[in-house]
C-alpha positions in Angstrom: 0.0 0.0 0.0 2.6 2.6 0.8 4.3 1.9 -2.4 1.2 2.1 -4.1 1.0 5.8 -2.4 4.3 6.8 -3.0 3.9 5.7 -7.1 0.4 8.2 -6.9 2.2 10.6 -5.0 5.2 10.3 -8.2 2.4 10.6 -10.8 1.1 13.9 -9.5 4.2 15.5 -9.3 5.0 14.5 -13.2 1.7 15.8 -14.3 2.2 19.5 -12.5 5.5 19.7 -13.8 3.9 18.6 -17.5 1.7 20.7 -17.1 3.9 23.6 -15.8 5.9 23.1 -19.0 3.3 23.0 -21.5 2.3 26.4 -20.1 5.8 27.8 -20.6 5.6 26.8 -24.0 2.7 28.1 -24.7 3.5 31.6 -23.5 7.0 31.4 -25.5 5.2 30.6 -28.4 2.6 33.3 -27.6 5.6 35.9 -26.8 7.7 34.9 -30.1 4.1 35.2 -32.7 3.6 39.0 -31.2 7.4 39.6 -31.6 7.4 38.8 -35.4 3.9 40.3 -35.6 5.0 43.5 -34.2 7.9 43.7 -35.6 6.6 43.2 -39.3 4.2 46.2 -37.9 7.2 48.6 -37.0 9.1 47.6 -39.8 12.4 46.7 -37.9 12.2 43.2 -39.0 14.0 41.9 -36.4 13.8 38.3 -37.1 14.3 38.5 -40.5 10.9 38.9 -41.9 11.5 42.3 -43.1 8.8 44.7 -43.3 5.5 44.0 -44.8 3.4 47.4 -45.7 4.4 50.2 -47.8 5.8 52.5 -45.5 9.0 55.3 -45.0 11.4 54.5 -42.7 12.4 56.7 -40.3 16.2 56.5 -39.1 17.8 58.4 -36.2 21.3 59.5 -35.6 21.4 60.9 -32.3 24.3 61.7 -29.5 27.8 60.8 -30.5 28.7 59.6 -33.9 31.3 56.1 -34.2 31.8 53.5 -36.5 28.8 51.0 -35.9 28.4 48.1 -37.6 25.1 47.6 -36.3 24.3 51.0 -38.1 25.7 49.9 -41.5 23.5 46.8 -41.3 20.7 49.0 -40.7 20.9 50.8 -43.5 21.7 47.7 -45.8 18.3 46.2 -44.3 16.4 49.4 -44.7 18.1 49.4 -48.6 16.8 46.1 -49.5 13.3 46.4 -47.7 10.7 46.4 -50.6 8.6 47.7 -48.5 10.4 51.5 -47.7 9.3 53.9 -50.2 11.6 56.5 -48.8 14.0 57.4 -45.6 14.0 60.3 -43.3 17.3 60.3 -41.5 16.1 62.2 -37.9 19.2 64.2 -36.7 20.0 65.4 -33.5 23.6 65.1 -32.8 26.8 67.2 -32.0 28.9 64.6 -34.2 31.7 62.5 -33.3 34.9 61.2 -34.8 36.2 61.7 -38.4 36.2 58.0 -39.3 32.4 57.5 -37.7 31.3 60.1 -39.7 32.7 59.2 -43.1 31.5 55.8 -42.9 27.7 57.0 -41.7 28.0 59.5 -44.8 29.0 56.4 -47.3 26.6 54.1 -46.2 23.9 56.6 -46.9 25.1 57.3 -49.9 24.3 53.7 -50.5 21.2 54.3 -49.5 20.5 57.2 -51.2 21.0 54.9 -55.0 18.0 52.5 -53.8 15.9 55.0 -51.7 14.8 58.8 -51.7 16.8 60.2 -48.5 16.1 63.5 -46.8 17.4 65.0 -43.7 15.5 66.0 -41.1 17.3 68.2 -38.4 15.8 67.8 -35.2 17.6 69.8 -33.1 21.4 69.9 -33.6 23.4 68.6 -36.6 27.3 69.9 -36.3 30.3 69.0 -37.5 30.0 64.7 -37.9 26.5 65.3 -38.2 26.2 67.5 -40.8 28.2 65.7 -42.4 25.5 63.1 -41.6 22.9 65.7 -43.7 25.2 65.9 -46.6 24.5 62.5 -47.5 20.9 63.5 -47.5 19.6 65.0 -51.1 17.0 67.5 -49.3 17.6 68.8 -46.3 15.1 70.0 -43.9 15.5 72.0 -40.7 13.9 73.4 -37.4 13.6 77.3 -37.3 15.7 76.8 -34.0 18.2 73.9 -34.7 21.7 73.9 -34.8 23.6 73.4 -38.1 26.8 73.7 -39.5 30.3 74.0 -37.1 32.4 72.5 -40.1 35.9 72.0 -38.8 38.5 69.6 -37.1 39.5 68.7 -33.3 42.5 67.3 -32.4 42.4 67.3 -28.6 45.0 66.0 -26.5 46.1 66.2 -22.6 49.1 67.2 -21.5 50.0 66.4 -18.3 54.0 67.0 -17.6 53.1 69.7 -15.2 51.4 67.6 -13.0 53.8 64.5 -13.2 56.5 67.1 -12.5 55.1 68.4 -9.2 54.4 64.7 -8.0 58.0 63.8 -9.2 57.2 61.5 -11.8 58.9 60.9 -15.2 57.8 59.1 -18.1 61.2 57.8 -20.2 60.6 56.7 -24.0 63.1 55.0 -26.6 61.6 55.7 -30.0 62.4 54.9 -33.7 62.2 58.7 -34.6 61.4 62.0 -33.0 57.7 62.2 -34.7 57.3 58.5 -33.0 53.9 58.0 -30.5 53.8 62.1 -30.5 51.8 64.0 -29.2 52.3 61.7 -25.9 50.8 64.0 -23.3 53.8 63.1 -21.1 55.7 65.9 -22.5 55.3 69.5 -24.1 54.5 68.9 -27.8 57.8 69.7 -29.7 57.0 72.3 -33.1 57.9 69.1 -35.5 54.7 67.1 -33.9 52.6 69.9 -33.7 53.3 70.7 -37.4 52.4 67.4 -38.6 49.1 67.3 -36.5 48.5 70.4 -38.0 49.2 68.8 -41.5 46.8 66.6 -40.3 44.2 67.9 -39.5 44.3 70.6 -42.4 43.9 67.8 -44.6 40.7 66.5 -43.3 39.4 69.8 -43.0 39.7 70.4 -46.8 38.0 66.9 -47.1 34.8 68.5 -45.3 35.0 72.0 -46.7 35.0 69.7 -50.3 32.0 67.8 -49.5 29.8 70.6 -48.2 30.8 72.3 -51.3 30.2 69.7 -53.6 27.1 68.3 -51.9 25.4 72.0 -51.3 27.4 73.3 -54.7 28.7 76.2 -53.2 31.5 78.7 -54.7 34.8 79.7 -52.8 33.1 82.5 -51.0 30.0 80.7 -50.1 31.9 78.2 -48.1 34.4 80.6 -46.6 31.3 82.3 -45.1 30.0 78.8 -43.4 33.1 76.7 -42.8 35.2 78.9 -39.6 33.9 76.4 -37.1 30.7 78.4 -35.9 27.1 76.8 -35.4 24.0 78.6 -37.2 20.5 78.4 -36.6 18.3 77.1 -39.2 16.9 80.6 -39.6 20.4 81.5 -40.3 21.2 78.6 -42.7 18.5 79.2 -45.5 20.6 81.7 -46.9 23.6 80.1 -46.4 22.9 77.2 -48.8 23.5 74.7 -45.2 19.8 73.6 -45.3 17.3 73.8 -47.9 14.0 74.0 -46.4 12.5 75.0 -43.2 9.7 72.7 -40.7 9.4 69.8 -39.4 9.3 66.2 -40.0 6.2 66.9 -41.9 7.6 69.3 -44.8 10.4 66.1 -45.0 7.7 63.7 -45.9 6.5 66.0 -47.9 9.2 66.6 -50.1 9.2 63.0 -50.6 6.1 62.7 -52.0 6.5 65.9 -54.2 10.1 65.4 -55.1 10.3 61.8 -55.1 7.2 60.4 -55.9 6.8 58.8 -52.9 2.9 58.0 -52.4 1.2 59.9 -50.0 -0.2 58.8 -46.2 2.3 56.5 -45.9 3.2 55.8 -42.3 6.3 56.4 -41.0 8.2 53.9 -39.1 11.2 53.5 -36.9 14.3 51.3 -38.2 16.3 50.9 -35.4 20.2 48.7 -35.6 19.9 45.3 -33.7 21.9 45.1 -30.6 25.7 44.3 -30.9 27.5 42.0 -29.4 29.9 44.1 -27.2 27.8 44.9 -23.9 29.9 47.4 -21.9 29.3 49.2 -18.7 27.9 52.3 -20.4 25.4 49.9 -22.3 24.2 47.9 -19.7 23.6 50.9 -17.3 21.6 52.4 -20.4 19.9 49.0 -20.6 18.8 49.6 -16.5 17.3 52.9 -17.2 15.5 51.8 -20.1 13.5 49.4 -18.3 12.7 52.4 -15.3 11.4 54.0 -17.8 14.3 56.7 -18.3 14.7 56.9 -22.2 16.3 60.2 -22.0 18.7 59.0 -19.8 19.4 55.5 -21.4 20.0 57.1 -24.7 22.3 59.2 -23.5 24.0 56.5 -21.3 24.0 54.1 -24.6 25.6 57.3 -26.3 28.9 57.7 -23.8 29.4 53.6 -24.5 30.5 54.8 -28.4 32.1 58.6 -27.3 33.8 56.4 -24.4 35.6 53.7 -27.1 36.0 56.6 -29.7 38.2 59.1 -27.5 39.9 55.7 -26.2 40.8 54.9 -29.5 41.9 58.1 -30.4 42.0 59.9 -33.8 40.4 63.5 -35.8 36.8 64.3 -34.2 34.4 66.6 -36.1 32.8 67.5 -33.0 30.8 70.3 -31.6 31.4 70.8 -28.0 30.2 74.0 -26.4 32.9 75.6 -23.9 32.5 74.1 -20.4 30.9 70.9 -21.7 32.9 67.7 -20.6 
């Protein structure tokens, strides 16, 4: 009798667990068939599926511009989605590194041969950014917004001073003067900062030659935008930076006049897929996200790419108000 309790006792316990599964499962599969359903809704195709309405995707560049290679896959996706009719490339950004920036402006370019693109500046596009609009064939901008501070930044600390008054000293053996300069350690000798200068004059006349050929302006057109000062889109009608005035609205719009895009189409958020590299900044971001803090997760998902950038070193086309850190 006892073992005939015990084998009941056994039974019951198999079936809640059964049953505890099959319950699982069915919420998985309920979870994963809203997943696919809302994402071929949005349009982000997340699993693959790839939009499946006629629609215009909507692509933000926001806080500070890298190389992402979650980015250029976005693009590629958004490129080949027979669904997007047009893009709208949302900008609000104060740039970011030379190299980020390039490669954002050739993958739109991309872009630009299988899709209409226009820019829509909503709130600040400097320096990487704009460079971000150039890519754009129309260019739409907030009475308000920031636009333009087309320039170069080499920035550097130098920290002999201190390392002097706590007595410490950095030795090097190098292969030539011009070798790991400038090192920080040390004053920056006139040889180094000539050929930083050399530099970064370089690149500079790479960006004053793409806003001129992408906004077709003469000599004295871009002498009057390209000193490194920010203008307000009030300011930058006349000044050939932007071409239109408005909102996201007067974007679309151009797309449907210019473009031929169809009218009422909805427009939908394309946003890159997570990469694989989750640091500190990202994961914090990540936390805020699910309090509820977007603002703050943005911008905490932002310093993960500003963080690696400066790390990494190299030119930034970077507008950074005085007093900002």
């Amino acid at each position: 009798m006892a073992a005939d309790a015990e084998l009941l006792i056994d039974r019951r316990r198999l079936r809640r667990k059964l049953s505890l599964w099959r319950v699982l499962g069915i919420g998985g599969l309920v979870v994963a068939v809203g997943a696919v359903g809302l994402r071929a809704r949005s349009g982000t195709d997340g699993l693959g599926f790839g939009a499946v309405r006629p629609q215009i995707a909507r692509v933000s560049v926001s806080g500070f511009i890298a190389g992402s290679e979650a980015t250029a896959k976005l693009l590629k996706r958004v490129g080949e989605a027979s669904a997007v009719q047009g893009v709208v490339v949302s900008i609000n950004s104060p740039g970011g590194s030379t190299t980020g920036s390039e490669e954002l402006y050739r993958n739109l370019r991309q872009l630009a041969e299988k899709k209409p693109v226009v820019a829509f500046v909503d709130g600040t596009a400097a320096s990487g950014a704009y460079i971000t609009a150039l890519a754009a064939d129309h260019i739409v901008a907030r009475e308000t917004s920031l636009v333009g501070s087309i320039g170069v930044l080499f920035q550097y600390p130098e920290v002999s001073g201190l390392l002097d008054k706590v007595g410490v000293k950095v030795e090097a053996i190098k292969s030539s003067p011009l070798k790991a300069e400038p090192s920080g350690f040390a004053p920056t000798s006139p040889e180094a900062r000539a050929a930083l200068a050399s530099v970064v004059g370089d690149t500079y006349a790479w960006f004053k030659g793409l806003v001129a050929e992408r906004r077709q302006m003469s000599d004295q057109q871009l002498a009057a935008v390209s000193d490194g000062r920010v203008f307000s889109g009030r300011q930058s009608i006349p000044l050939k930076l932007v071409d239109e005035l408005g909102s996201e609205r007067q974007a679309v719009a151009w797309l449907e006049s210019e473009r031929k895009v169809a009218k009422n189409l909805p427009v939908t958020d394309w946003k890159p897929r997570s990469e694989s590299d989750f640091g500190l900044w990202s994961a914090l971001g990540t936390g805020a996200g699910l309090l509820g803090l977007d603002g703050l997760a943005a911008r905490l998902r932002g310093l993960e790419s500003e963080t690696r950038a400066l790390t990494e070193g190299g030119l930034l086309v970077l507008w950074r108000p005085a007093g900002t850190p």
